[in-house]
C-alpha positions in Angstrom: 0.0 0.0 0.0 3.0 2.3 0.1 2.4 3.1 3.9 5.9 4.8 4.5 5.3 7.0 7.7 6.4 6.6 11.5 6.4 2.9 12.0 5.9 1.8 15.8 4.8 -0.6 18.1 3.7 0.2 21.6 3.1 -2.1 24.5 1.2 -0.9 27.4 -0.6 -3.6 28.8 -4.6 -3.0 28.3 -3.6 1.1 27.2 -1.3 0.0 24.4 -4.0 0.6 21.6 -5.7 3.7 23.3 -2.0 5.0 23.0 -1.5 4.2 19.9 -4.9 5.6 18.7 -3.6 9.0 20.8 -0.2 8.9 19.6 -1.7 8.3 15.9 -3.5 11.6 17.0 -0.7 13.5 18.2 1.3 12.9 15.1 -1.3 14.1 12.6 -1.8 17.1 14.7 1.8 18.0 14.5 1.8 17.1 10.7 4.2 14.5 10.8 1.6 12.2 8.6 -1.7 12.6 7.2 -2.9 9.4 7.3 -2.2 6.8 10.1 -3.3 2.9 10.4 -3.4 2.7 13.8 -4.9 0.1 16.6 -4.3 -3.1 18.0 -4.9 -6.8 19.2 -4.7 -9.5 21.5 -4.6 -13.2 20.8 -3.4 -14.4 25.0 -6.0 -17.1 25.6 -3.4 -19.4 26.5 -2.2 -22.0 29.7 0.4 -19.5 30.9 -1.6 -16.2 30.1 -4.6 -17.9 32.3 -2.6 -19.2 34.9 -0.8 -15.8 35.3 -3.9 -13.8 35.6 -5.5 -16.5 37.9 -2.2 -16.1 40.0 -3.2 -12.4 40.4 -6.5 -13.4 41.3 -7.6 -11.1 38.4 -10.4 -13.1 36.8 -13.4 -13.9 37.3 -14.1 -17.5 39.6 -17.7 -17.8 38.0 -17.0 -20.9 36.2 -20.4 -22.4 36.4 -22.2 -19.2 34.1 -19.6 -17.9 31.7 -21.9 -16.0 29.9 -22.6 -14.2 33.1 -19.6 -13.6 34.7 -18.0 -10.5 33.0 -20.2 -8.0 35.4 -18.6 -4.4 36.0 -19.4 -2.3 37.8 -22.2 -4.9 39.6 -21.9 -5.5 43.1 -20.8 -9.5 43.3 -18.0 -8.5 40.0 -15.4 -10.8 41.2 -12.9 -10.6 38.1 -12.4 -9.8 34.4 -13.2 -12.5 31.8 -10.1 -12.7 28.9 -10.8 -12.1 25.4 -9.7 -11.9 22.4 -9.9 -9.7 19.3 -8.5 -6.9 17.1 -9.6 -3.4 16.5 -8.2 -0.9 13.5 -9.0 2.4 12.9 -8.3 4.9 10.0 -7.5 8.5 11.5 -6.7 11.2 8.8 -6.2 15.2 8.8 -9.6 16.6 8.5 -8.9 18.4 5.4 -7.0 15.5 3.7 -10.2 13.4 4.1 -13.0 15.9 3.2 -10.5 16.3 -0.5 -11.2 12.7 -0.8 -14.4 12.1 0.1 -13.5 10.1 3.2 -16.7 9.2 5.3 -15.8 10.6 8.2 -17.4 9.0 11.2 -16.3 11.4 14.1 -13.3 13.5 15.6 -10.3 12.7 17.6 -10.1 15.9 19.7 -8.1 15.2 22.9 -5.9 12.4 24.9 -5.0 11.7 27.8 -2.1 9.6 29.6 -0.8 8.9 33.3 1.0 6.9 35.2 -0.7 5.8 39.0 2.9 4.6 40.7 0.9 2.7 42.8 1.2 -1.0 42.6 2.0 -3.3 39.4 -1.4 -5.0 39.7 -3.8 -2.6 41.4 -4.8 0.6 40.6 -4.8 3.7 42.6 -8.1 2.8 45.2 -9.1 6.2 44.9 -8.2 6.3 40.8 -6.0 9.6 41.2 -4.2 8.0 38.0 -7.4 8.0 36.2 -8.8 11.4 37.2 -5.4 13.2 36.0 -5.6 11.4 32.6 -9.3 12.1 32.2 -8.7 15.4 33.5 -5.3 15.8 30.9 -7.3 14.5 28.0 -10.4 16.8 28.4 -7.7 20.1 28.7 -6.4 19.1 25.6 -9.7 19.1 24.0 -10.2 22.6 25.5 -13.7 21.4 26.4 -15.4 21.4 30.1 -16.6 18.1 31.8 -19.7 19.2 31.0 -19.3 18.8 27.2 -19.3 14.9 27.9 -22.5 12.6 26.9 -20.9 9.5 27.7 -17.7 7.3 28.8 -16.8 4.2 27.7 -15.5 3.0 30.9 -12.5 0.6 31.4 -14.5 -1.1 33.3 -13.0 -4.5 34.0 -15.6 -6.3 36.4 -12.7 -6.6 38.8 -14.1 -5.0 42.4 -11.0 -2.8 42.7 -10.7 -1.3 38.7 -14.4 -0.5 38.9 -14.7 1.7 42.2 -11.5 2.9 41.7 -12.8 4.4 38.5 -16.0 5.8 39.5 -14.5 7.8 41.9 -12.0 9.3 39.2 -15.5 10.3 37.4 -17.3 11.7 39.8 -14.0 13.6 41.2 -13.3 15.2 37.9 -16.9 15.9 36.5 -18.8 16.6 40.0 -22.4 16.6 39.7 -22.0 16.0 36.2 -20.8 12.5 36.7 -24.7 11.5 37.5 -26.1 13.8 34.3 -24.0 11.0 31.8 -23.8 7.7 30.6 -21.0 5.2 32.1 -21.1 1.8 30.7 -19.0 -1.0 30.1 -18.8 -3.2 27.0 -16.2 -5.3 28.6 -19.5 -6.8 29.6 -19.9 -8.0 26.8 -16.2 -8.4 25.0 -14.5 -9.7 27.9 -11.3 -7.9 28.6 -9.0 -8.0 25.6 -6.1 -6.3 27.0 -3.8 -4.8 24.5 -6.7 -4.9 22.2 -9.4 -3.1 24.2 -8.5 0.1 23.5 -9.0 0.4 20.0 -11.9 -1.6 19.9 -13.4 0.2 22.7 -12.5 3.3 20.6 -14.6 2.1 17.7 -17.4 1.4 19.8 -17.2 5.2 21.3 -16.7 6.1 17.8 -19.6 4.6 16.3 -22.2 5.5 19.8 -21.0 9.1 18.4 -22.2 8.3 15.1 -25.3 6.3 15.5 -26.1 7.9 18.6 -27.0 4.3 20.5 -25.2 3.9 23.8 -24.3 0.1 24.3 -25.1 -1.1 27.6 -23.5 -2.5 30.6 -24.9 -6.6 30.7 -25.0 -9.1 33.6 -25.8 -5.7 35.6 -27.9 -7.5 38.7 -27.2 -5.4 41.7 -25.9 -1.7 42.5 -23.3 -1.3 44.1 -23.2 1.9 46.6 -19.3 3.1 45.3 -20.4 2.5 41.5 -23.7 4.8 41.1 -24.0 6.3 38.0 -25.9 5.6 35.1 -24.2 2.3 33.7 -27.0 1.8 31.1 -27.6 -1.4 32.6 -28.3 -4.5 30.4 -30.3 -2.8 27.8 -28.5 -0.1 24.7 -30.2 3.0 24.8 -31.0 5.5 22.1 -29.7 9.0 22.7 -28.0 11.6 21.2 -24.2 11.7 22.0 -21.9 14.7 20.7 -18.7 14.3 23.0 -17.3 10.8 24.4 -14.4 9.5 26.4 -13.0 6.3 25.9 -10.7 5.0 29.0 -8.1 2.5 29.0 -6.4 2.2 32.7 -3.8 -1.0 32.3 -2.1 -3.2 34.4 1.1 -0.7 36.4 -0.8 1.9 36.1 -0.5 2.8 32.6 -3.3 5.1 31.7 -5.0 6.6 28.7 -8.4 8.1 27.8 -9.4 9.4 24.1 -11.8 11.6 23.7 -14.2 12.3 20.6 -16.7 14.8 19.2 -19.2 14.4 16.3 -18.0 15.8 13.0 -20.1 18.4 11.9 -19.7 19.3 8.3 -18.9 23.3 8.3 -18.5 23.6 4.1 -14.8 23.1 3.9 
């Protein structure tokens, strides 16, 4: 294809393809390409993948109901179910793509990235990680917390991700963090580490575009530290301008993305 730009790799644990959907971002914006392939995947359902993770008492013990068991954000969450997939996306200078007649399914407009120095396996328990890169990632959008319709949330199912994260969200957007949609689509993907950023991305991408917010699933019973609106078990139609996309990985290596719908302005 003759793809003869900045050539990289990043691994990041579950951030690596929400940073390489931001660095993709930066680089365009500082016009060092026009056009990046960018994204990732994770193929890790494997004897010593499992058995590392189960060492870390990480995933989910709910053997019995698979289907079931991949709950954020619910009160009995016990653990993250693995996955597997791959996630790609297209991102081009706006003017480069409106010459070309690109559909254009939303803007990139700001990204985040932090580092907890906390623990190699837990996050932050009151996510001060998290709210500095939500926080860095809205500044560089120059919007207000406010401006936000929706998060896809990292939300792993595992008790301490899920709390941990809440509380980011309600410390950085206030009374706000009640007003918005948080849901999960782990809940439905499984976790698929280095993957689940840029297929969480797509999903954000394509809420912004089709204005349907997927839902949390296997959402049973609220938990008192995780009590916004996780659009439990059921999508929901709604209109959705602005969205954040988090990935918070294992060592604390943090990322949120966020997007805006592209409104054609005769260019």
């Amino acid at each position: 294809f003759g793809v003869k730009g900045p050539n990289l790799s990043i691994e990041t644990a579950c951030a690596a393809s929400a940073h390489a959907v931001g660095e993709s971002f930066r680089m365009i914006r500082e016009g060092i390409a026009d056009v990046i392939i960018t994204g990732g995947s994770e193929a890790v359902l494997t004897p010593l993948a499992l058995a590392g993770f189960c060492s870390m008492r990480a995933l989910s013990t709910r053997n019995d109901e698979p289907e079931r068991a991949s709950r954020p954000f619910d009160l009995d969450r016990d653990g993250f179910v693995m996955g597997e997939g791959a996630g790609i996306l297209i991102l081009e200078e706006l003017t480069h793509a409106i010459q070309r007649g690109a559909p254009i399914y939303a803007e990139v407009i700001g990204y985040g990235m932090s580092a907890d120095a906390y623990h190699v396996a837990a996050p932050d328990p009151e996510g001060e990680g998290a709210f500095r890169c939500m926080r860095m990632a809205l500044e560089y959008a120059r919007i207000k917390p406010e401006d936000v319709d929706y998060i896809n949330a990292h939300g792993t199912s595992t008790p301490l991700n899920d709390a941990s994260e809440c509380k980011a969200i309600k410390r950085l957007f206030g009374d706000h963090a009640y007003r918005m949609a948080v849901s999960s689509t782990k809940s439905m993907t499984g976790h698929l580490l280095g993957g689940a950023g840029a297929i969480e991305s797509i999903y954000t991408v394509l809420t912004i575009k089709h204005g349907v917010i997927p839902p949390t699933i296997n959402y049973e019973t609220p938990d008192p530290e995780c009590d916004l609106d996780h659009v439990p078990n059921e999508a929901r139609q709604a209109p959705v301008k602005v969205a954040m996309s988090n990935s918070f990985g294992f060592g604390g290596t943090n990322a949120s993305l966020v997007f805006k719908v592209f409104e054609e302005t005769g260019q």
